[in-house]
C-alpha positions as CSV (number, residue, x, y, z in Angstrom):
1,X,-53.5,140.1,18.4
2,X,-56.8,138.5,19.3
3,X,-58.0,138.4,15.8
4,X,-58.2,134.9,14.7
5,X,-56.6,134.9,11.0
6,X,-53.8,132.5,10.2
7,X,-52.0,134.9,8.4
8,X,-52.0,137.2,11.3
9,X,-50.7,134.7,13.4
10,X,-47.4,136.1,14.5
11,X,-46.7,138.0,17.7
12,X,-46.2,141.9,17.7
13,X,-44.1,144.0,19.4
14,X,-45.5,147.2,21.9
15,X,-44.2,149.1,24.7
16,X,-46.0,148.2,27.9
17,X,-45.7,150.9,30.8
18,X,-45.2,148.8,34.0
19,X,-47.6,150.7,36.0
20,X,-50.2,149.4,33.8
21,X,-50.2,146.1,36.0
22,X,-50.5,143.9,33.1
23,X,-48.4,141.0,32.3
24,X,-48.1,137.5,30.9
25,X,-51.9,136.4,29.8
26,X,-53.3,139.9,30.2
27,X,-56.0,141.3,27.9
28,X,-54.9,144.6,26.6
29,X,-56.0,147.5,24.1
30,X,-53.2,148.6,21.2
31,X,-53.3,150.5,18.3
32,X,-53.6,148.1,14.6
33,X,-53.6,149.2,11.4
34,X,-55.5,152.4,12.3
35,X,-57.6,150.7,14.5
36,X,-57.8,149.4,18.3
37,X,-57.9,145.8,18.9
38,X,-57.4,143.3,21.8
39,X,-54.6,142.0,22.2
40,X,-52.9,139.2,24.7
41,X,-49.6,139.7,26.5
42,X,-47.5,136.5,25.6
43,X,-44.3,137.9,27.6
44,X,-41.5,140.0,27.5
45,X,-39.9,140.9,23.2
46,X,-36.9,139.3,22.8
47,X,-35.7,141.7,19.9
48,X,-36.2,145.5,19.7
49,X,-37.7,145.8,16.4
50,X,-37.2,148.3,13.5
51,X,-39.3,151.9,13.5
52,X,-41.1,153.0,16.0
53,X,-43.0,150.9,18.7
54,X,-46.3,151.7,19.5
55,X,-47.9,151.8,22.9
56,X,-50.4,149.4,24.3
57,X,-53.5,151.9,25.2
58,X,-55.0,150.3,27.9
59,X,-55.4,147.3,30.0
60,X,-58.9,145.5,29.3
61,X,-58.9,143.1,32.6
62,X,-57.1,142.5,35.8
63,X,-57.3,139.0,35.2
64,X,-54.1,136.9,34.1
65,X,-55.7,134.9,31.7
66,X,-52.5,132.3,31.1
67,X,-49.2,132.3,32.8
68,X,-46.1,130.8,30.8
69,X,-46.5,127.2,31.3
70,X,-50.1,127.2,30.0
71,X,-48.9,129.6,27.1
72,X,-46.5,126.6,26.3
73,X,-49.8,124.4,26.1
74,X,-51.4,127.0,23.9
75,X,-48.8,127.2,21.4
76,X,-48.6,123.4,21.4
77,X,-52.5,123.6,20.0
78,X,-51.5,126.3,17.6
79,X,-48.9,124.5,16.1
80,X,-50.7,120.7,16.4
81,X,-54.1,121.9,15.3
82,X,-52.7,124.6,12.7
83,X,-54.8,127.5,14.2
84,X,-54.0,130.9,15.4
85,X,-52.5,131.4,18.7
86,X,-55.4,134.2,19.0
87,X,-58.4,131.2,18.6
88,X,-56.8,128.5,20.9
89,X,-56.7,131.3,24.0
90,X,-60.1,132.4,23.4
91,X,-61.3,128.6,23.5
92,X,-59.2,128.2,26.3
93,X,-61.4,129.8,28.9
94,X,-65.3,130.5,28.6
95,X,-66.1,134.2,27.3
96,X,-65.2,136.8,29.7
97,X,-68.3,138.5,31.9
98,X,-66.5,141.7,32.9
99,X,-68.6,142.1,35.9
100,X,-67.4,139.1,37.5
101,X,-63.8,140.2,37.9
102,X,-64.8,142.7,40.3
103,X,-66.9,140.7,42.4
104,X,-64.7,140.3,46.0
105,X,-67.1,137.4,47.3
106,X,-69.2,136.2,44.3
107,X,-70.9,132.7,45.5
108,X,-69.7,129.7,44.2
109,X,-72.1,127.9,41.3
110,X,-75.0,125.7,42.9
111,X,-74.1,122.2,43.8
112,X,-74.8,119.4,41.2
113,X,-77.3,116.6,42.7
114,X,-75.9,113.3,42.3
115,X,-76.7,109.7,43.9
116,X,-74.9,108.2,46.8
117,X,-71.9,106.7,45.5
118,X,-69.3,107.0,47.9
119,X,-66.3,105.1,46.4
120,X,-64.1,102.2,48.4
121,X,-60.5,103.1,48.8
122,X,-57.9,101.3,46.3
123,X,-54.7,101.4,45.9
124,X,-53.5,103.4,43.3
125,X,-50.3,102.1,40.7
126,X,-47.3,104.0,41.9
127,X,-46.5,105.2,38.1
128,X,-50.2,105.9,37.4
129,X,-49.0,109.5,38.9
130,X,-45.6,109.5,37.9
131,X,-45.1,113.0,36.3
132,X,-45.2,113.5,32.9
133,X,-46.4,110.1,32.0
134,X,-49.4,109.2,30.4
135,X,-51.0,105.6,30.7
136,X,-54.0,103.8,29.0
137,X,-56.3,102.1,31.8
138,X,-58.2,99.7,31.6
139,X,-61.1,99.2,34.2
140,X,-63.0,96.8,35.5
141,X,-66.9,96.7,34.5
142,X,-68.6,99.2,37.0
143,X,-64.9,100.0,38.5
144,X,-64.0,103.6,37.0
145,X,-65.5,105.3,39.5
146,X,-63.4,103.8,41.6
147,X,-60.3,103.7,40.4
148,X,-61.0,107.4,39.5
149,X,-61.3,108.6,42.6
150,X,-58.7,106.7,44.3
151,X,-55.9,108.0,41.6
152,X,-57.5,111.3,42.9
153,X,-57.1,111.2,46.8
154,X,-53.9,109.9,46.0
155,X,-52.8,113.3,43.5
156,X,-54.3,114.9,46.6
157,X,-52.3,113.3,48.9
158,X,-49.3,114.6,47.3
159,X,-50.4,118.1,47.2
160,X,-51.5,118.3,43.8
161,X,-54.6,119.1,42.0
162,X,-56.5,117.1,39.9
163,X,-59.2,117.6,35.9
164,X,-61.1,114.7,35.7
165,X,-62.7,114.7,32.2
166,X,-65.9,113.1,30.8
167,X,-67.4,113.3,27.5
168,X,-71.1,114.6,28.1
169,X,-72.7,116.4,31.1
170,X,-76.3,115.5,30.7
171,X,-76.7,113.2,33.1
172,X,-73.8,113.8,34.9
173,X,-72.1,110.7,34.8
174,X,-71.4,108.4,37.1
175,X,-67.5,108.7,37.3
176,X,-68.0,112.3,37.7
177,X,-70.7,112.1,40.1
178,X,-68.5,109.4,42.5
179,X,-65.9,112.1,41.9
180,X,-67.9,115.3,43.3
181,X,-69.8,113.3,46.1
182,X,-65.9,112.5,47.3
183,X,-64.5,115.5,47.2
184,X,-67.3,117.6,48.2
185,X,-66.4,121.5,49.1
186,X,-62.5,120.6,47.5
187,X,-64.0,119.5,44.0
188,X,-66.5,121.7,41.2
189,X,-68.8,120.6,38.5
190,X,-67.5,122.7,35.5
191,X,-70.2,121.3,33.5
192,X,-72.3,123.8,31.1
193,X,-74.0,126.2,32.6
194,X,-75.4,130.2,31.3
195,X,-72.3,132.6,31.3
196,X,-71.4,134.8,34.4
197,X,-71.7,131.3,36.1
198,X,-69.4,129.3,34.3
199,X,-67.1,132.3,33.7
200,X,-67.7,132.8,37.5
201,X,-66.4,129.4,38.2
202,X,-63.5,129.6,36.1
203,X,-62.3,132.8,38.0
204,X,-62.6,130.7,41.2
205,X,-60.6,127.4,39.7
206,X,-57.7,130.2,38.3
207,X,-57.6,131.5,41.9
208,X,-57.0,128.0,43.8
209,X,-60.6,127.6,45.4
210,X,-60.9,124.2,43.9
211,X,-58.3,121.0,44.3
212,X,-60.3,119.1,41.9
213,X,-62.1,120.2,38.9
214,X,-65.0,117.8,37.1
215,X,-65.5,119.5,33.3
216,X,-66.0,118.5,30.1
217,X,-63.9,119.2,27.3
218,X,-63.4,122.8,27.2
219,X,-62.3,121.9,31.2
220,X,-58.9,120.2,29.4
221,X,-57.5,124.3,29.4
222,X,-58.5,124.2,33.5
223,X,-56.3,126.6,35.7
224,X,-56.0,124.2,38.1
225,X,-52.9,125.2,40.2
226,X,-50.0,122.8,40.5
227,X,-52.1,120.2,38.4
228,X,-51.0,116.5,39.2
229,X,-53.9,114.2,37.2
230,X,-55.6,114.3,34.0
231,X,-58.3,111.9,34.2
232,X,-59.6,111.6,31.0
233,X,-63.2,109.1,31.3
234,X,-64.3,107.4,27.9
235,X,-61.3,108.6,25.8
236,X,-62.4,107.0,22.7
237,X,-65.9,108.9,23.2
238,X,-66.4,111.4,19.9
239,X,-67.9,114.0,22.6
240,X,-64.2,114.4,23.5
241,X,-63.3,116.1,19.9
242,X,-63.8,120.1,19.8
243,X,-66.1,120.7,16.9
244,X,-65.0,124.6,16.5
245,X,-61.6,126.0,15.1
246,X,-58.7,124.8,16.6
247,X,-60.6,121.3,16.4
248,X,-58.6,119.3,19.0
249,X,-59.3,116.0,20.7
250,X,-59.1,116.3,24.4
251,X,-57.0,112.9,25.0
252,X,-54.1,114.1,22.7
253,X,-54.5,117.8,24.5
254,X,-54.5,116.6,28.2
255,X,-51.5,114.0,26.9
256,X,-49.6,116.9,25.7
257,X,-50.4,118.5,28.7
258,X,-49.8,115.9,31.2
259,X,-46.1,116.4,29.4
260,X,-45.3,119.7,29.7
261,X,-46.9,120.4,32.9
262,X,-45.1,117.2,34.4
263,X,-48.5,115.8,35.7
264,X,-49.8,112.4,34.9
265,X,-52.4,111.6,32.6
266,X,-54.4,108.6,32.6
267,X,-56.8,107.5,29.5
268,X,-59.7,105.2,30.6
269,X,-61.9,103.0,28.7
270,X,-62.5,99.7,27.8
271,X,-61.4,100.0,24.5
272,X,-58.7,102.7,23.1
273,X,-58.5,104.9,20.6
274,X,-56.1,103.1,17.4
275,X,-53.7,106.4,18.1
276,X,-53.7,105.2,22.1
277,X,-53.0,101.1,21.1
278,X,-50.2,103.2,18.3
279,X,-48.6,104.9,21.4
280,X,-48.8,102.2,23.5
281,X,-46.8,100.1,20.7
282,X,-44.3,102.9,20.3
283,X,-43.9,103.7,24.6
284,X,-44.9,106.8,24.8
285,X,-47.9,105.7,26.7
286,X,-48.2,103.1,29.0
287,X,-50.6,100.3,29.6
288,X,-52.3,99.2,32.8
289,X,-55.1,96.4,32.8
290,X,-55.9,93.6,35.3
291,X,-54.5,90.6,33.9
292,X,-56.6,88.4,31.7
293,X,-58.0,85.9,34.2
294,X,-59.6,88.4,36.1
295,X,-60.3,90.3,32.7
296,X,-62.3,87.4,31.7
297,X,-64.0,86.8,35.0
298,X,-65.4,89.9,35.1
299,X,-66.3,90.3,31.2
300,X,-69.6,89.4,30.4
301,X,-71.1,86.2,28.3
302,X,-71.7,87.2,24.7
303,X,-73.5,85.2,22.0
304,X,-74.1,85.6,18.5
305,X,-77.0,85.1,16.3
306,X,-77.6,85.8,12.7
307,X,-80.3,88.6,12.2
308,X,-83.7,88.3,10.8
309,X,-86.1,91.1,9.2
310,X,-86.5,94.9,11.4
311,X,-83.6,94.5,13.1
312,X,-84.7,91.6,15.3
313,X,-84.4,87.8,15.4
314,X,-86.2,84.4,16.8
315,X,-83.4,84.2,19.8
316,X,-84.2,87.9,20.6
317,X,-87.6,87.2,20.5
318,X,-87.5,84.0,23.1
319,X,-85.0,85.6,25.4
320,X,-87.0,89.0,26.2
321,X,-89.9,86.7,27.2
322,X,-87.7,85.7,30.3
323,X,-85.9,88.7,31.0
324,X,-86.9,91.4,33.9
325,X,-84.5,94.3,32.5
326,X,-82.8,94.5,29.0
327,X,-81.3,97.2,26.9
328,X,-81.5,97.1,23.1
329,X,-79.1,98.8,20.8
330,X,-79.7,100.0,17.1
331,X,-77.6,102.1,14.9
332,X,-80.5,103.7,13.6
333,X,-83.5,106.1,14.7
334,X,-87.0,106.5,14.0
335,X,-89.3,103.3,12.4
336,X,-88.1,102.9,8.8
337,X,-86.5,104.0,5.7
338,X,-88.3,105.1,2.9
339,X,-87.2,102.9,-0.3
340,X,-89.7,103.5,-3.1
341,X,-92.1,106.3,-4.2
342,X,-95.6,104.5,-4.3
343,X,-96.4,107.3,-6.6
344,X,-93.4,106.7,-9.7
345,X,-91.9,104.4,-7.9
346,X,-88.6,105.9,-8.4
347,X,-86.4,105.3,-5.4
348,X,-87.2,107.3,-2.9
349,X,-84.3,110.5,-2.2
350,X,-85.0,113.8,-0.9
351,X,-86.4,116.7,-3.1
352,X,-84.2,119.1,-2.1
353,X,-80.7,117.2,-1.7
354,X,-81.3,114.0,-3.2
355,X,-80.5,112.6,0.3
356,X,-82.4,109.7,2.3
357,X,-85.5,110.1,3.8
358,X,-85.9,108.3,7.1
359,X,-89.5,107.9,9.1
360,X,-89.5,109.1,12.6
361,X,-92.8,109.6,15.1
362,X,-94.8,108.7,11.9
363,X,-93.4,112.1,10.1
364,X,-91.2,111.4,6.1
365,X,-87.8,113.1,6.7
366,X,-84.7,114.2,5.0
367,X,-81.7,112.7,6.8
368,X,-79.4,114.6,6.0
369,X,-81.1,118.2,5.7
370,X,-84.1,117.3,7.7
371,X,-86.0,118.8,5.2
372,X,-90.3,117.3,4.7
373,X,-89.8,113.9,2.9
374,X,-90.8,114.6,-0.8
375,X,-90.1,112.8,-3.4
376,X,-86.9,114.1,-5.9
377,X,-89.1,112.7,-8.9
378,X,-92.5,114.1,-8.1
379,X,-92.7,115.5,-4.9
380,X,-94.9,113.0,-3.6
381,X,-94.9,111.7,0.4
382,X,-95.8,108.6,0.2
383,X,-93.2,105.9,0.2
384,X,-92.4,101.9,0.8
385,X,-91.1,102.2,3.9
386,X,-88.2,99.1,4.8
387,X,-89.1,99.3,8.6
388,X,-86.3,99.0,11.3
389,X,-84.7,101.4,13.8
390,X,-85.2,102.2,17.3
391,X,-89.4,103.0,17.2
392,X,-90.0,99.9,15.4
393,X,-87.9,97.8,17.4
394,X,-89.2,99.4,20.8
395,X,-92.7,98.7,19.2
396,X,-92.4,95.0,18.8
397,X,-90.4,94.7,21.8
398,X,-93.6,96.2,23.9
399,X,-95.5,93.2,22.4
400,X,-92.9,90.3,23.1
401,X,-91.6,91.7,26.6
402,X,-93.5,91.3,29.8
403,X,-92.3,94.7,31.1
404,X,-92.3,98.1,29.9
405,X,-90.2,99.6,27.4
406,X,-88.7,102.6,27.2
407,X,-87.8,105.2,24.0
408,X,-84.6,106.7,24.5
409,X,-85.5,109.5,22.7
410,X,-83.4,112.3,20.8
411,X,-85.0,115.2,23.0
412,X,-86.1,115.7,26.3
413,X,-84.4,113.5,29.8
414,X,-82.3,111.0,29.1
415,X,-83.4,107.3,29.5
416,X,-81.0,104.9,31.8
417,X,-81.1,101.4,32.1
418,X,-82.4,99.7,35.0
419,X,-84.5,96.9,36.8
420,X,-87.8,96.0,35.6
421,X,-87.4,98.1,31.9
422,X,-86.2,97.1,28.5
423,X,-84.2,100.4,27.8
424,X,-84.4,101.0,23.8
425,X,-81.7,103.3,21.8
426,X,-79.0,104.0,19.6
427,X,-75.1,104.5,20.5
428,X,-75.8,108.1,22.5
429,X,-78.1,106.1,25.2
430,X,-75.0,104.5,26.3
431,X,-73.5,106.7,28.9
432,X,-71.8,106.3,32.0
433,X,-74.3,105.4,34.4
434,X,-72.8,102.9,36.8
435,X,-72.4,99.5,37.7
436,X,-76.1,98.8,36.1
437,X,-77.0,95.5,36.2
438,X,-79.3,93.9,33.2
439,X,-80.6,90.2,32.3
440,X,-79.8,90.9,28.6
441,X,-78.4,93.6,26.4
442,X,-78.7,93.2,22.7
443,X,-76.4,94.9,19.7
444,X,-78.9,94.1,17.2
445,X,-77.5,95.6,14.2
446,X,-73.5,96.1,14.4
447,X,-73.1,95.2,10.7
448,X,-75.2,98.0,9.5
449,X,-72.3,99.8,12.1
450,X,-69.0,98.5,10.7
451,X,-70.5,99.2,7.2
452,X,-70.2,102.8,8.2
453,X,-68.2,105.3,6.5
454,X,-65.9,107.2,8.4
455,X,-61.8,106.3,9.7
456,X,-63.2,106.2,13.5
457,X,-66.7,104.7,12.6
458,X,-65.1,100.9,13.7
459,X,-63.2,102.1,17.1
460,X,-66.1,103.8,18.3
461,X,-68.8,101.5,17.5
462,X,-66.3,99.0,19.0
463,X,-66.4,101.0,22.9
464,X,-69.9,101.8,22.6
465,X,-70.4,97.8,22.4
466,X,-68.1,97.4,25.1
467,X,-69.8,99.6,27.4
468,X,-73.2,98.5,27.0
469,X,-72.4,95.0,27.3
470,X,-70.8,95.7,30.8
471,X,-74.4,96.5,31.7
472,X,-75.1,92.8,31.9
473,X,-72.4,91.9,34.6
474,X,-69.8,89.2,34.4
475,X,-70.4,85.9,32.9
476,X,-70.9,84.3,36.2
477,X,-73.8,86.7,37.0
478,X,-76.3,85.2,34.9
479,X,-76.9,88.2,32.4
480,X,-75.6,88.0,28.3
481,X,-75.2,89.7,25.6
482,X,-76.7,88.7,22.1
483,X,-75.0,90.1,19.0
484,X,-77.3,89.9,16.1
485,X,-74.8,89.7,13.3
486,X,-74.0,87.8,9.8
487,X,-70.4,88.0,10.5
488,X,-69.2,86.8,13.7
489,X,-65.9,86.0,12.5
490,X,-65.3,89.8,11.8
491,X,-62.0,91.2,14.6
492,X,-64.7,93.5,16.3
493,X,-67.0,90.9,16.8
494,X,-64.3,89.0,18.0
495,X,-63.0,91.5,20.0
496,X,-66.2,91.9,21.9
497,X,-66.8,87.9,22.6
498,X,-63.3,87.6,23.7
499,X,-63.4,91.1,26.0
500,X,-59.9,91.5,24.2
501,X,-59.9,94.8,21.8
502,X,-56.4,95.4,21.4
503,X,-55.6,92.6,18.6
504,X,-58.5,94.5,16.6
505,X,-57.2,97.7,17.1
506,X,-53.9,96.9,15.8
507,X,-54.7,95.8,12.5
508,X,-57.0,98.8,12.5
509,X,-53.6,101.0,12.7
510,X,-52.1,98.6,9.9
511,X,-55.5,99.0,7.8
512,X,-55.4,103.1,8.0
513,X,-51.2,103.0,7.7
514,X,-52.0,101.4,4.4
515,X,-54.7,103.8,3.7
516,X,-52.0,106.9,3.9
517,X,-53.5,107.8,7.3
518,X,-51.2,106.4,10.1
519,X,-52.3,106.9,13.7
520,X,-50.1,109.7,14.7
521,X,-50.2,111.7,11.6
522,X,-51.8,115.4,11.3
523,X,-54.9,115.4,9.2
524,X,-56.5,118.4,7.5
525,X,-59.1,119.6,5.4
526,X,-57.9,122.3,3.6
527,X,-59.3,124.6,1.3
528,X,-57.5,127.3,-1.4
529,X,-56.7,128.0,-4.8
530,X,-56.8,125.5,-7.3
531,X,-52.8,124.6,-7.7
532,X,-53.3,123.7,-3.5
533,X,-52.4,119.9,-3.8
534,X,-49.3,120.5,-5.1
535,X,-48.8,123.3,-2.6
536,X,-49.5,120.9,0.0
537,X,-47.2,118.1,-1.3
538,X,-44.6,120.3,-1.6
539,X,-44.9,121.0,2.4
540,X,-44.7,118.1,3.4
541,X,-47.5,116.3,3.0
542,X,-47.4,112.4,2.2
543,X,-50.7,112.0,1.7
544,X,-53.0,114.7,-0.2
545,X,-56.7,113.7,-1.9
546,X,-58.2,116.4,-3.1
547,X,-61.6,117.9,-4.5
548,X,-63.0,120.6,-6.4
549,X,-64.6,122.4,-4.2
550,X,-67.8,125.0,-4.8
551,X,-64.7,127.9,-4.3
552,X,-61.2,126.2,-5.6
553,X,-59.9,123.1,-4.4
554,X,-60.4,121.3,-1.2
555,X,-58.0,119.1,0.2
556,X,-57.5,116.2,2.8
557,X,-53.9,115.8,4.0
558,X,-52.3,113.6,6.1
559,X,-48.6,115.4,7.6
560,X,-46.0,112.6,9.8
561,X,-45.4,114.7,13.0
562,X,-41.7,115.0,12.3
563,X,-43.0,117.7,9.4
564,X,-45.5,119.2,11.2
565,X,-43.9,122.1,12.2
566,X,-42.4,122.6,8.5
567,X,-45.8,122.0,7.0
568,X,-47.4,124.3,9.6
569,X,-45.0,127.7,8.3
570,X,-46.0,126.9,5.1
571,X,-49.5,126.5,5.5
572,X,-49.4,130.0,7.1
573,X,-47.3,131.5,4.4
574,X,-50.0,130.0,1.5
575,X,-52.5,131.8,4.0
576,X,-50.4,134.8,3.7
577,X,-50.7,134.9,-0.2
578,X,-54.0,133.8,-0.4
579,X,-53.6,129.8,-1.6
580,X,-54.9,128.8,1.7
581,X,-58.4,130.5,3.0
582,X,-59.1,127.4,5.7
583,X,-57.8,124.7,7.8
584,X,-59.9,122.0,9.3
585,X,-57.8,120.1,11.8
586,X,-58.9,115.8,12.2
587,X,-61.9,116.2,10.3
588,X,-64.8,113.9,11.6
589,X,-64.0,111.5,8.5
């Protein structure tokens, strides 16, 4: 049934007249509980069932939405995500614009403009596309293009098709770009777009008109045919995690994939994900780098320096005096935190949730609800402000530098990095632009960073480091990068001088092991009834923190993989009953 309850989430059993045309992965109309629903055709009943079978009424579309090998992939998500079958194959293709599937010669979506950036030939690591075999790669700075497009020609070569993966779409980024100017009329840009176009595109990819497919991460589901490479660009990027029911993360999809589709799958990125280094420890993926001397030769110079008042120091201060291009990275936006009500002179916290209120373009903010910065206590607007964050930095900067700085801003084009401009943002204006080449790029505030709540908070600020410092070239190139920080003996500052982020991210997976979250485990956020933890314990669970909740309990739940599928038909059976009423697969903790 497409209806996307757990407790519905079990297959049911019609007759299906074979002159209807339908099939595997066709959208039909049967009869439910007095009603007439959609339904998908997952494939031939195994079991005549008891009482009288119903018949399916009509078929919806002449499109065969999944065939039995991506229906294997589907249920994979079902299970690993705990979410109906139903959800995961509507999230598996964009929603359906009936007009499109009678279209006989419906023109293919506009051509994305990209730069010159025709890639060198390389050879390509025979077991890079070894089938069925995932592998962690490690470029060079400025190389993924590359080696992306090469792993590519080579799939090619052997008659296969190729999904090449990147976190974000606007700007298109450089891997993808390299990617598309390659493969021209053979390759699409399955990036965004209103609906009859992308729905358009996706008919063409599920009839064979494209060998290679660019996409984001819905593009993971892609009907490529005979699929040969996953590319998977920036794996540790949190653009990569669905934020909608079933709530998967595309590296662990297209890995699962890779597996049961027998194509290869590589991960790339400077530094992994802790589950990748976890895999990589246990086999089940490999790893492929250059080896450490040329590692090293290529990584770029980093210094540290403590930090001084608004995010900015005396060592900043002389080096952007002499630089020509620069690109300065703060956790934070707008010019300040509000600390103090000058009116009571209570702290300052939001009237309406008691959160922070943060000053951006001059305006008192909530941070959290974005409601009008008022004060809880009296409801005044004026506060002491502790200034720092990217306008106040990108206003000093304008005084200290001798060439213009530029606002990455949260609206409107994106700013890149380049010659002649000191490039000002937080961890979203690092994107994949290139081999860019800068006189300096500063992290000028990674403390405030690792300080950060959240199980992922230190493995991506870790990456997004690591990317921004390739910006200023290898050691030997004359650019550096300055790390304003009070703890330069701390692993991911260590990490970053030494270019090495493996040693970090193993103690990482020992830190959240002794946490009760190994990499590898299931985690949920579940909500139900108020006896739910011990519900969930009972399950299988080995971890279970729990809440009350505004309705009952809520729950976070950590399930080893060899219990997953137990934990899963129970889940669905307290769904059933009424003890569970949602599941929230890897929550963004």
């Amino acid at each position: 049934m497409a209806v996307p309850k757990l407790a519905l989430d079990r297959p049911f059993t019609y007759l299906l007249d074979e002159e209807q045309g339908a099939g595997t992965g066709s959208l039909v109309a049967v009869p439910f509980h007095g009603r007439t629903v959609n339904g998908w055709v997952l494939g031939r009943g195994t079991e005549m069932p008891a009482g009288k079978l119903l018949r399916v009424r009509s078929v919806r579309s002449p499109v065969r939405f999944f065939d039995a090998a991506m229906l294997s992939l589907l249920r994979w998500v079902s299970h690993r995500y705990i979410a109906a079958l139903a959800t995961v194959i509507e999230r598996s293709h964009p929603p359906r614009v009936a007009g499109e599937e009678d279209a006989t010669s419906a023109p293919v979506a506009g051509p994305v403009t990209v730069p010159s950036l025709r890639a060198v030939a390389e050879p390509v690591e025979p077991f890079l596309l070894e089938p069925g075999v995932s592998t962690w790669q490690r470029p060079l700075p400025g190389e993924e293009g590359a080696s992306c497009t090469a792993a590519v020609r080579a799939c090619l070569e052997l008659g296969r098709g190729a999904i090449v993966l990147v976190p974000e779409a606007d700007p298109v980024p450089w891997t993808a770009s390299a990617v598309l100017e390659e493969f021209a009329d053979r390759s699409v840009a399955f990036l965004g777009g209103e609906p009859r176009t992308r729905y358009r595109t996706w008919l063409e990819i599920l009839a064979g008109r494209y060998d290679v497919v660019v996409t984001t991460r819905p593009g993971v589901f892609a009907p490529v045919p005979n699929l040969g490479l996953i590319w998977v660009s920036r794996e540790v990027h949190p653009g990569h995690r669905e934020d909608r029911a079933p709530y998967y993360h595309v590296g662990e999809v297209a890995v699962a994939r890779a597996r049961i589709h027998r194509a290869a799958c590589v991960l790339s990125s400077f530094a992994p994900s802790v589950d990748t280094v976890a895999q990589i420890h246990d086999g089940s993926v490999r790893e492929s780098r250059p080896d450490r001397t040329t590692e090293r030769a290529n990584a770029p110079l980093v210094e540290t320096t403590p930090p001084e008042g608004e995010d900015r120091s005396a060592r900043l201060g002389a080096l952007l005096k002499s630089v020509r291009s620069a690109a300065l990275i703060v956790s934070r936006r707008g010019y300040g935190v509000a600390r103090v009500c000058r009116t009571c002179g209570e702290p300052a916290a939001c009237a309406a949730c008691r959160g922070p209120i943060v000053v951006r373009r001059g305006i008192p903010r909530c941070g959290v609800c974005a409601a009008s910065g008022r004060c809880a206590n009296c409801g005044s607007e004026a506060f002491g402000v502790e200034r720092g964050g990217t306008e106040r930095v990108a206003e000093w900067a304008a005084r200290v530098s001798g060439v213009p700085v530029r606002l990455s801003a949260d609206a409107g084009p994106p700013a890149a990095p380049g010659p002649g401009t000191v490039l000002v943002g937080t961890a979203s204006a690092v994107k994949d632009v290139g081999p860019v080449r800068l006189d300096l790029v500063a992290i000028l505030d990674p403390d405030r960073a690792l300080r950060r709540a959240g199980v992922h908070a230190a493995e991506q600020a870790l990456a997004t480091w690591m990317e921004a410092a390739a910006w200023s070239g290898p050691r030997s190139g004359g650019g550096r990068v300055l790390v304003q920080t009070r703890r330069a003996g701390h692993p991911a500052i260590q990490a970053l001088v030494r270019w090495d982020p493996l040693p970090y991210l193993r103690s990482e997976a020992i830190r959240r092991t002794e946490a009760g979250f190994a990499p590898g485990h299931g985690v949920y956020r579940i909500s139900g009834s108020s006896n739910l933890p011990d519900l969930l314990r009972a399950a299988g669970a080995v971890t279970v923190l729990s809440t009350t909740a505004e309705r009952g309990t809520l729950c976070l739940v950590a399930v080893p993989p060899e219990r997953l599928e137990g934990f899963r038909r129970e889940v669905l059976r307290l769904a059933a009953d009424g003890s569970v009423d949602r599941v929230e697969a890897e929550p963004q903790l």
